[in-house]
MARTI-806805 format. One line per 2 residues: number of its first residue (from 1); their letters; for each residue x, y, z of C-alpha. Coordinates in steps of 0.5 Angstrom, whole numbers. Example, Ala and Ser with C-alpha at 12.3 -4.5 7.8 and 13.67 -1.06 7.14 Angstrom:
1	as	25 -9 16; 27 -2 14
This chain:
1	xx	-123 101 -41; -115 103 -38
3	xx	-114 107 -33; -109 109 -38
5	xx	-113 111 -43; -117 115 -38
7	xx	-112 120 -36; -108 121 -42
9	xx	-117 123 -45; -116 128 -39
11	xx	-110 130 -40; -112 131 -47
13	xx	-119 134 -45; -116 140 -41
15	xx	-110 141 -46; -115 141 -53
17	xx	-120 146 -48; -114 150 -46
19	xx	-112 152 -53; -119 153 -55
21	xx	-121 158 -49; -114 162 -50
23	xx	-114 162 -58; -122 164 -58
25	xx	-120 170 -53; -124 167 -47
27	xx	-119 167 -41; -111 169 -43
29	xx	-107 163 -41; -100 163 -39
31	xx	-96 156 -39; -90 158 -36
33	xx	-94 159 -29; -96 151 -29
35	xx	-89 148 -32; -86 147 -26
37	xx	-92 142 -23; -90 137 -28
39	xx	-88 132 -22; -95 131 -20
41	xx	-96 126 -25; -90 123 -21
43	xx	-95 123 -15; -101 120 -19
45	xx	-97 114 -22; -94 112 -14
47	xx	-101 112 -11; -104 108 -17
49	xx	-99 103 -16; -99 104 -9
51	xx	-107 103 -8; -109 99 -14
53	xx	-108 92 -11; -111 85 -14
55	xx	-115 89 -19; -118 94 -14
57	xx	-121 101 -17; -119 105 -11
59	xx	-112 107 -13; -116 109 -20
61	xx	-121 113 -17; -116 117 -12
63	xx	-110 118 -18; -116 120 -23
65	xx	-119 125 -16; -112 128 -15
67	xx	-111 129 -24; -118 133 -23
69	xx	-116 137 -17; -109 138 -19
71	xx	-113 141 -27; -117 146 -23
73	xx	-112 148 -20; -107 149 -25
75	xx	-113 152 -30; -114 158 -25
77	xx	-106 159 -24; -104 159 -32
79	xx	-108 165 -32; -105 169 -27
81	xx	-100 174 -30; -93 171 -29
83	xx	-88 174 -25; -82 170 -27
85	xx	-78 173 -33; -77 166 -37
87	xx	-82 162 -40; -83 156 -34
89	xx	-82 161 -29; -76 160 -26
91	xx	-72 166 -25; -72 167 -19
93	xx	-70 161 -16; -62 160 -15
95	xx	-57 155 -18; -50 153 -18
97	xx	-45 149 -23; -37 148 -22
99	xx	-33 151 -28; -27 149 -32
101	xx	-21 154 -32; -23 155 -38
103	xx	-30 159 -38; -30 164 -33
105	xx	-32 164 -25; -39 164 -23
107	xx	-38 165 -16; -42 171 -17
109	xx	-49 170 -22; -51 178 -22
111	xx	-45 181 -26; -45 181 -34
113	xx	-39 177 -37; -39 179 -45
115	xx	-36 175 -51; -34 177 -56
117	xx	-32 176 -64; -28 182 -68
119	xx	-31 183 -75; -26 184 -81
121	xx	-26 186 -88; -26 179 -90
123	xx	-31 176 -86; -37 179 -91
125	xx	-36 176 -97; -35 169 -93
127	xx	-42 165 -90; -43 165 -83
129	xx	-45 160 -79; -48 161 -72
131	xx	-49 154 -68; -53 157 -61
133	xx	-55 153 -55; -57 153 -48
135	xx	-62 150 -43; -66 154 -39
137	xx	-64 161 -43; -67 167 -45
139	xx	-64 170 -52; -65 176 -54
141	xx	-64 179 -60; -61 187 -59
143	xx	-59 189 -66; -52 191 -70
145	xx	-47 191 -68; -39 192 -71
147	xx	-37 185 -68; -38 180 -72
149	xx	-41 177 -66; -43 179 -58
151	xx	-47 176 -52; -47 179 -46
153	xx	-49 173 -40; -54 175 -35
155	xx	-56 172 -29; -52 167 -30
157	xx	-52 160 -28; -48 155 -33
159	xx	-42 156 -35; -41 159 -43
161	xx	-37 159 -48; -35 162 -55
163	xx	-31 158 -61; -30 161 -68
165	xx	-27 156 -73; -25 158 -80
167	xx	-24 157 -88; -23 161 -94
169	xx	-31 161 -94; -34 159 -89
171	xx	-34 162 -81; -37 158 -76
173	xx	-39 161 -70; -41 156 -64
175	xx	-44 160 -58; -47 154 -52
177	xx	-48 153 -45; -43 147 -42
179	xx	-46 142 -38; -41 138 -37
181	xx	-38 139 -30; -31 139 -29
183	xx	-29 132 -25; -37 129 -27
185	xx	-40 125 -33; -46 131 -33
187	xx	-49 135 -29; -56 139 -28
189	xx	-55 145 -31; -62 148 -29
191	xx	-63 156 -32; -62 162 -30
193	xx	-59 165 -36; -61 171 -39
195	xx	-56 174 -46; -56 180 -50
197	xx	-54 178 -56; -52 183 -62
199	xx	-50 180 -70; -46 183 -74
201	xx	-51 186 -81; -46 184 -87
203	xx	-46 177 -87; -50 172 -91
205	xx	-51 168 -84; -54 161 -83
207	xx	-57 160 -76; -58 153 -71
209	xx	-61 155 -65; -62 149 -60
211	xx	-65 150 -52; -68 145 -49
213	xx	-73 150 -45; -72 158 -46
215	xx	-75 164 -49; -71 167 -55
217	xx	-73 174 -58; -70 175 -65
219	xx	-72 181 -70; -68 178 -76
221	xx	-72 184 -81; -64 188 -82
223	xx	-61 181 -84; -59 177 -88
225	xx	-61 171 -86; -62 165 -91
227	xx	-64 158 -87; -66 159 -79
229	xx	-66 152 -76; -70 152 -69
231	xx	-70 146 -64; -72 146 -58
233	xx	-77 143 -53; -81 148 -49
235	xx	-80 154 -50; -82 161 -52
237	xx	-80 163 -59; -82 170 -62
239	xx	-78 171 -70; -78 176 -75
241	xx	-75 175 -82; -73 180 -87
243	xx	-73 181 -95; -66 182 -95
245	xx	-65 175 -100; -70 172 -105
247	xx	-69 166 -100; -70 164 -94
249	xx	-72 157 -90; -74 157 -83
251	xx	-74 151 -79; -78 150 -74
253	xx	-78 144 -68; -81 144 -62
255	xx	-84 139 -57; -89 144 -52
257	xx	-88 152 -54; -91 158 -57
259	xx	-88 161 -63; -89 167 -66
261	xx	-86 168 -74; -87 174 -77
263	xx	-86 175 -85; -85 182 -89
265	xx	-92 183 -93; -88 183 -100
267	xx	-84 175 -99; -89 170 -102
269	xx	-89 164 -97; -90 157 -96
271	xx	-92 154 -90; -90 147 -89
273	xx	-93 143 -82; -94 137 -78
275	xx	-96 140 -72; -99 133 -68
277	xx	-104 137 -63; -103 144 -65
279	xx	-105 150 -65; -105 154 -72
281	xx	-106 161 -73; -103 163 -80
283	xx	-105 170 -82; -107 171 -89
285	xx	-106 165 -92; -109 160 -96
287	xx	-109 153 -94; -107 149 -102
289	xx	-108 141 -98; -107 138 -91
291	xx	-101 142 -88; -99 147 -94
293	xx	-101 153 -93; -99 159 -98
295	xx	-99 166 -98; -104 170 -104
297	xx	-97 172 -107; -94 166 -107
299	xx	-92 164 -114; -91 171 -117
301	xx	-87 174 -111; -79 176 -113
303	xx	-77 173 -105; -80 167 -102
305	xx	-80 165 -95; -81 157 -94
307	xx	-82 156 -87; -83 149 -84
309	xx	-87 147 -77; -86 141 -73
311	xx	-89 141 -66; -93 136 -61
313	xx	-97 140 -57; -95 148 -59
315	xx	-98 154 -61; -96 156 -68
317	xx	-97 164 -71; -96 166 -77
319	xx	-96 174 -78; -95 178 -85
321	x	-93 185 -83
């Protein structure tokens, strides 16, 4: 058998027990804390191809002793309850990116810089589309506000910026983290950030949210929200979606998150998956075939909620409240 194949079986092992010890309440498993060991496979692959000479098993069963120390070790850290405020657990480590002159000085990281869009009368009977991004970034979502759009930048680390485009239909918000340095092709822009945002209750909004790791915390119940897209690689994700339209669509993709999706009791729903090695919790839900789920209010409800999940290793909730 390949070495190859014995690791990934390992690994596999650890990840498959993990999940099922945590979702049967065995031990509370917490992944931020191990996120930040990934580059011991780094080390496991040097010393195999180090050691492993002439077809020698020696670099094989080293880097296979190393893989099972480093799981233990790691199953014992994840259920320590996390110190850091992000979700793999880097808030306390310190970062620095060079600025373009236009987005603000981040010679200081512990002050709060606030942008800002005004709302007018207009604004409500147009569409309003919010594109959101940022790495290393923690959302959340703090409720109405008079603004169309407010974020409040903490602990800032990367340099952001606020952009509305509009037309006689259709406002476009983009809110993002720049990484690209000034006098540099790209740079390593690592967290640290934290941003309370606030959003306008009139508009009809349609919302793209990307981050390649983070936590976002948004409590949608007092919008009208009609499609949600999440893209994001490893993050902590905790929505909850209103009743305020007969449709909504939630789209959900992620590489190794946790995500958490709570809908109102009177919304029918639907749940899409192709979820790879993932965990699954929908609560008061039929599966109807293979990766179809629906609620016993489906067919005869007045406002449905399609939701639709792609994730390789994640947690999915589904919750009705």
């Amino acid at each position: 058998m390949k070495f190859e194949r014995i690791i990934w079986g390992v690994l596999l092992l650890f990840i498959g027990g993990v999940l099922l010890l945590d979702n049967l309440n065995v031990i509370e498993f917490y992944w931020r804390n191990v996120w930040g060991f990934w580059p011991v496979f780094l080390i496991i692959g040097g010393v195999n191809l180090l050691l492993n000479r002439n077809g020698s098993q020696t670099g094989n069963i080293v880097s296979l002793a190393i893989l099972i120390i480093t799981l233990a070790f790691l199953f014992v850290k994840g259920q320590e309850k996390p110190r850091g405020g992000f979700w793999w657990g880097w808030k306390d480590k310190s970062y620095q990116s060079d600025m373009d002159s236009s987005d603000f000085d981040d010679t200081t990281t512990s002050s709060a810089v606030e942008f800002s869009e005004a709302y007018t009368s207009l604004d409500s009977a147009k569409k309003t589309i919010l594109n959101l991004s940022g790495g290393g970034t923690s959302f959340d979502l703090k409720g109405a506000t008079d603004s169309l759009f407010l974020a409040k930048v903490k602990n800032r680390k990367g340099n952001f910026s606020l952009v509305k485009t509009s037309t006689d239909t259709v406002n476009t918000l983009t809110f993002k983290m720049n990484n690209k340095r000034k006098g540099k092709n790209w740079s390593f822009n690592t967290g640290g950030n934290a941003i309370d945002l606030n959003l306008n209750i009139h508009p009809v909004w349609t919302m793209n949210l990307s981050m390649g790791a983070g936590e976002l915390d948004f409590d949608l119940s007092n919008y009208k929200v009609r499609t949600l897209n999440f893209d994001g690689g490893a993050a902590d994700l905790k929505i909850k979606l209103g009743d305020l339209l007969p449709i909504a669509d939630l789209n959900v993709k992620t590489g190794v998150a946790n995500v958490e999706i709570k809908i109102p009791q009177a919304s029918g729903c639907r749940i899409k998956t192709h979820t790879g090695l993932s965990a699954k919790d929908f609560k008061g839900f039929t599966k109807i075939e293979e990766g179809v789920y629906e609620t016993p209010n489906y067919k005869e409800s007045k406002n449905k909620i399609f939701i639709k999940l792609d994730g390789g290793l994640s947690n999915f909730d589904v919750d009705r409240y």
